[in-house]
N, C-alpha and C positions, 0 to 999 in steps of 0.2 A: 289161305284166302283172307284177303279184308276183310276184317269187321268195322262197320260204320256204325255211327250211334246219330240213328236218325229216331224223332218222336213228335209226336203231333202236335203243334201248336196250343200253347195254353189257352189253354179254356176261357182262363178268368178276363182276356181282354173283351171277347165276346159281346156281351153285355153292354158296352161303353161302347165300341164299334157300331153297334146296331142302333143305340139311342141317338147317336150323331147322324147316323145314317136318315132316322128315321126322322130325324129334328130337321131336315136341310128344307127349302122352300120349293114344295112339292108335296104332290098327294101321297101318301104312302104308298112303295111299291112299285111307283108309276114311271121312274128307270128302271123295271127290271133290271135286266141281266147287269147295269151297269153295276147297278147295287151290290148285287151278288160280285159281282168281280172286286168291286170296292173291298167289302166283309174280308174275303180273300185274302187281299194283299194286306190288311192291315193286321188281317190274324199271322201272315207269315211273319211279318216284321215287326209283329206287337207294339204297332202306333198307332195313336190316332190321325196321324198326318202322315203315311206312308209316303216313299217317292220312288222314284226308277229311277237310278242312276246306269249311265254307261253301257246301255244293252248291247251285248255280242253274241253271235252266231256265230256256233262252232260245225264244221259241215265236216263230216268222217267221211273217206271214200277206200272201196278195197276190192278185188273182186272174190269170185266165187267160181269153186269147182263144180259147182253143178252144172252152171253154165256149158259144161261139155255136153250136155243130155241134153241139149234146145230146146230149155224151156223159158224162153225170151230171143223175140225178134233182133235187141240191142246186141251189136257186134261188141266183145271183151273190150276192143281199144276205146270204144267209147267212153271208158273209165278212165283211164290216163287223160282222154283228147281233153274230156271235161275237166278234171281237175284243175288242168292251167287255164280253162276258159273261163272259171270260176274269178280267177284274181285279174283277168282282162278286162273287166267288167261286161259283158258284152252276155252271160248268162241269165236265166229268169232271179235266181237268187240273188245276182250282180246287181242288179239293177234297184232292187226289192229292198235291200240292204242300205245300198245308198237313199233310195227315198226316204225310209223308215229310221235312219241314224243310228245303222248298227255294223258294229267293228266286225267284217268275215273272215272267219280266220278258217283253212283250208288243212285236214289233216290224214295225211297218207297213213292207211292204217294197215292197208297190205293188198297196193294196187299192184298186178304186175307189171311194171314199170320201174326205170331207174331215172327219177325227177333228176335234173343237175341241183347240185349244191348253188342258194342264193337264189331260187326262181321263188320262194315267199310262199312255199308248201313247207307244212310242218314234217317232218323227220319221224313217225310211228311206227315206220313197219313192223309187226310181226314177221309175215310172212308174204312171199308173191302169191294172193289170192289161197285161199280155205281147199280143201282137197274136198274129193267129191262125195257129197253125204249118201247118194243111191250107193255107195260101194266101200265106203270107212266115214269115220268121224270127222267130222269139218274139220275138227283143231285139237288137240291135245289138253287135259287138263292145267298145264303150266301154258300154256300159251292163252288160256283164257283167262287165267290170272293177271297174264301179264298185258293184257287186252283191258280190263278193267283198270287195275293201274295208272296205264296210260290215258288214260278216258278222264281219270282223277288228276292228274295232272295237266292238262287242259282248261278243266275247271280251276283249279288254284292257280294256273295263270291269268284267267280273265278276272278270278276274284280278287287277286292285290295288283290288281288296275279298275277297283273300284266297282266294277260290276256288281250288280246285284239283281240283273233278269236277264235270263240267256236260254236260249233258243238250240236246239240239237236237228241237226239235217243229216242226208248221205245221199253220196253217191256210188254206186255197183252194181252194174250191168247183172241182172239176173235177181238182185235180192228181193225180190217180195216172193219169189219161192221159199228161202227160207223162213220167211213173214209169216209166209201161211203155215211152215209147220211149230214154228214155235206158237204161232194162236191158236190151231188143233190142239197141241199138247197141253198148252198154261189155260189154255180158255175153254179147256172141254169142249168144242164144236166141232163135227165131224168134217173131216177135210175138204171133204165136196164146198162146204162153205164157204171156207177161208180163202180158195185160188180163183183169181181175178186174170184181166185182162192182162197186167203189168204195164209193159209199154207200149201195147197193143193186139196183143195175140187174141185172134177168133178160131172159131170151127176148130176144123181139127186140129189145128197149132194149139188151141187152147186144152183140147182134152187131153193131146198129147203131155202137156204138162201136167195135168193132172193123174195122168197113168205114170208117170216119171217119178211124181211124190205120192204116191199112192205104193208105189214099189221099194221107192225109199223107207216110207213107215214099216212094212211088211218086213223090210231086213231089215231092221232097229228093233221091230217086235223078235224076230229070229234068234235074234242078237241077245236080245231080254229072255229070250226062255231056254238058250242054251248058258247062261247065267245062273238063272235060278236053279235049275239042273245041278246045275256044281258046285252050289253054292248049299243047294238038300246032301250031297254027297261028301264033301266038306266036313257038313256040319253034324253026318248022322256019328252018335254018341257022346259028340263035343259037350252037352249039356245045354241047357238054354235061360235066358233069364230069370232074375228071382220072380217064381210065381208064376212063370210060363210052363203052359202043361206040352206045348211043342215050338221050336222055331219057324217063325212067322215074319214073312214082309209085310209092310204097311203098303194099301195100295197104292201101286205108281212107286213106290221105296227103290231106289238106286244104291243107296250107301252099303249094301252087301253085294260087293260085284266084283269080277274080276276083269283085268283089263283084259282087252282082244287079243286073243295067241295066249295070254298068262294059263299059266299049268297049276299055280295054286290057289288059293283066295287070299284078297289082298285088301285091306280096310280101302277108304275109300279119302282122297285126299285131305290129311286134317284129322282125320278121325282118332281117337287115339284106344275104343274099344269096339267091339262087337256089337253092334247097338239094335235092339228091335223095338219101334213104334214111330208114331208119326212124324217126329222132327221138328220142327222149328216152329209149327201154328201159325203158317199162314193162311192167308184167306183160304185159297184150294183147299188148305186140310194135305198138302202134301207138302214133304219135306225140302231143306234148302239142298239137300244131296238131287234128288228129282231133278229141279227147276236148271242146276248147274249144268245134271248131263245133260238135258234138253237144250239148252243152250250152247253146249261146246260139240254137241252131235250134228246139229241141221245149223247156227248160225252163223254169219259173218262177222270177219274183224271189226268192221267199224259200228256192225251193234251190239257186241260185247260193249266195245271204249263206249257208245252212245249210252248203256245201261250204268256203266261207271260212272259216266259224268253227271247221269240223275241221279244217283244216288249222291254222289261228292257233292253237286248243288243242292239236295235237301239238306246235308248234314251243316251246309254253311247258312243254312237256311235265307236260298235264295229261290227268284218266281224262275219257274219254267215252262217256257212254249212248247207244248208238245204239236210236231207235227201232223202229218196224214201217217198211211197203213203203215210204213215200218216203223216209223219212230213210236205210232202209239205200240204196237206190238212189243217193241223196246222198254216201256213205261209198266206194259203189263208184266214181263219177266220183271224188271224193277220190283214192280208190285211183291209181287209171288219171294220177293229175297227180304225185301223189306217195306211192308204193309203202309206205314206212314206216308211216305214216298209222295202216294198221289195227293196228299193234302197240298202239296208244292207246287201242284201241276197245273196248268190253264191249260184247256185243246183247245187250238187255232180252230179247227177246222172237223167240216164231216169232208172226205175225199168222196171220190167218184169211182175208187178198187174196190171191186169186188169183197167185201168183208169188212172192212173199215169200220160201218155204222154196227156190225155183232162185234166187234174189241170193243168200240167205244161205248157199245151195252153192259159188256160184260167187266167194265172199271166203272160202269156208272158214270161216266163221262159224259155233260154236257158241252158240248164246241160251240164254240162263237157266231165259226160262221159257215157256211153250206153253197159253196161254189164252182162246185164240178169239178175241181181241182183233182190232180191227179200225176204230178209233175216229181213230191219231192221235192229233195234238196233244201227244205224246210221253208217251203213258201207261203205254204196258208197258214204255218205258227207268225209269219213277218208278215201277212198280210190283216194277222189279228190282233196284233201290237198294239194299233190307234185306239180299238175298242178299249182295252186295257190302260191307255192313258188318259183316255174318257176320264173312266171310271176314279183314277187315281185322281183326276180333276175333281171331278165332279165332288166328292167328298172334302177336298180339300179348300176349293175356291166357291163352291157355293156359301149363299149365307143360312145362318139357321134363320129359324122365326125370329125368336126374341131377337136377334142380331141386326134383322131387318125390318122388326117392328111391323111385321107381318100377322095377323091373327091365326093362330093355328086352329083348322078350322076342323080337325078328326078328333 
């Protein structure tokens, strides 16, 4: 698995950021949030004169094997139809993109579909569409690797074309199912929460989805305790760590497992000993072995590459729009791998799914803007762009006191 070396923005510009901030001809404070967006971007890019260069949107699309269990009204081809409506311009992002001055770049992460070679979609498949998590694992530990990867390479092509603020969308019929179970798991919130409308499902279409991932969780917990099970059988007499009076998982701990159908115990990808405690100290408190099954168990291809490419843009340390419910759910697994992460991050938006406003509680996530939205494909991150150039104005072209021979009057 990558390791990234991502880290929070130094401290020491801080200071000088804020004094400029505070010095500009106005009351103190009295651009809110622009300010706050200003401080932002100049701690990411440690100027006092930040700018935005070259913003692109990278939109993943792939489907999903749940999709067999109908839990969304959206028919599977609707993932292919879109993808080429995407670069017609003729889409909500299409449009959104060209008004906002941002390069869309379109990328098959594992639709089922065979795009022809030269229609101006990016080449990522994994696989055709994730297998179905009510009944095995979306995807394979190597295929989520290779999902992240690809997500990182995305970003190092926008980044030596100059970018330096880029936006993450998707499209896949059916995924805010697995939205909602990666926010149950990463976000502690009980499932009932997390499942929304999607693209419009009421009454019983909607509950039905929620008995469909409520069954899912139920085999993945089954799953987890005929693990553990053999994982005690395994280990009885093996011996246990120094200073352990018995072996013990850490709660939520994944990294003693064995794969599905395996007959013996098997370390856990990467691993290179027996490990018992809690792992990597992220925020949850649970380790990065957790967060990965969770992720390669319920998600889809294009938000694995989505989680990649936040990571690979914090590491280049560039701004990121995060979208509505899947892309923030995306930000939060980010989170949960590597904590820095969200210091990167601007949210566009509060959506209108069902859960969106508990993730963006649970990252402390303030969003810009708050407009029913509910669309995806990363609109309300492109619809909150201008607010963002405000701001990168605002600090830059207004004048201080002294500057304007203005009395500063606080």
């Amino acid at each position: 698995m990558r390791t990234f070396n991502i880290f929070s923005p130094d401290e020491g510009m801080r200071g000088a950021l804020q004094i400029k901030i505070d010095n500009l001809t106005k009351p103190k404070g009295s651009l809110g949030m622009l300010e706050e967006l200003a401080l932002q971007v100049g701690m990411i890019q440690q100027s006092l004169e930040p700018e935005l260069r070259n913003p692109q949107h990278i939109l993943f699309g792939a489907d999903h094997g749940i999709l067999e269990e109908g839990v969304s009204c959206t028919p599977k081809e609707v993932t292919w139809q879109q993808m080429g409506h995407f670069l017609k311009g003729g889409a909500g992002i299409s449009f959104l993109c060209d008004q906002h001055g941002f390069k869309l770049n379109v990328v098959d992460s594992g639709v089922d579909f065979d795009f022809p070679k030269g229609c101006g979609i990016v080449d990522a498949k994994i696989r055709k569409g994730t297998r179905n998590f009510l009944k095995e694992p979306a995807m394979t530990m190597e295929e989520l690797e290779l999902a992240i990867e690809r997500g990182v390479e995305q970003v190092d092509k926008v980044f030596a074309q100059g970018c330096n603020i880029v936006s993450f969308g998707e499209m896949g019929a059916g995924n805010t199912s697995p939205s909602s179970m990666w926010m149950s798991y990463l976000g502690g919130i009980p499932l009932r929460e997390c499942v929304g409308a999607g693209s419009g499902l009421v009454g019983s279409a909607l509950q039905h989805k929620l008995e469909v991932l409520e069954a899912a969780a139920a085999n993945y917990e089954a799953w987890k305790a005929r693990i553990c099970g053999k994982v005690a059988a395994s280990c009885t007499g093996a011996g246990t760590a120094p200073g352990a009076e018995e072996l013990q998982l850490a709660p939520g701990a994944e990294e003693l497992q064995l794969a599905p159908g395996a007959e013996e115990l098997q370390l856990a990808p990467g691993a290179e000993e027996l490990r018992v405690g809690t792992g990597a100290g992220n925020l949850s408190g649970r380790n990065r072995e957790y967060t990965l099954e969770i992720m390669r168990w319920f998600g889809g291809y294009e938000m694995v590459m989505a989680v990649g490419g936040m990571l690979r843009a914090a590491e280049l340390k560039m701004t990121i729009l995060v979208d509505g419910f899947i892309m923030t759910n995306c930000m939060l697994a980010a989170r949960e791998l590597y904590p820095a992460v969200t210091d990167y991050a601007i949210y566009g938006h509060c959506g209108d799914e069902s859960g969106h406003r508990r993730v963006l509680d649970v990252l402390g996530a303030k969003p810009i803007l708050n407009l029913g939205l509910r669309l995806g494909e990363g609109s309300g991150a492109i619809c909150a762009y201008p607010i963002v150039v405000s701001a990168v104005n605002m600090i830059n072209r207004m004048d201080s006191f002294n500057g304007a021979a203005v009395t500063k009057y606080f």
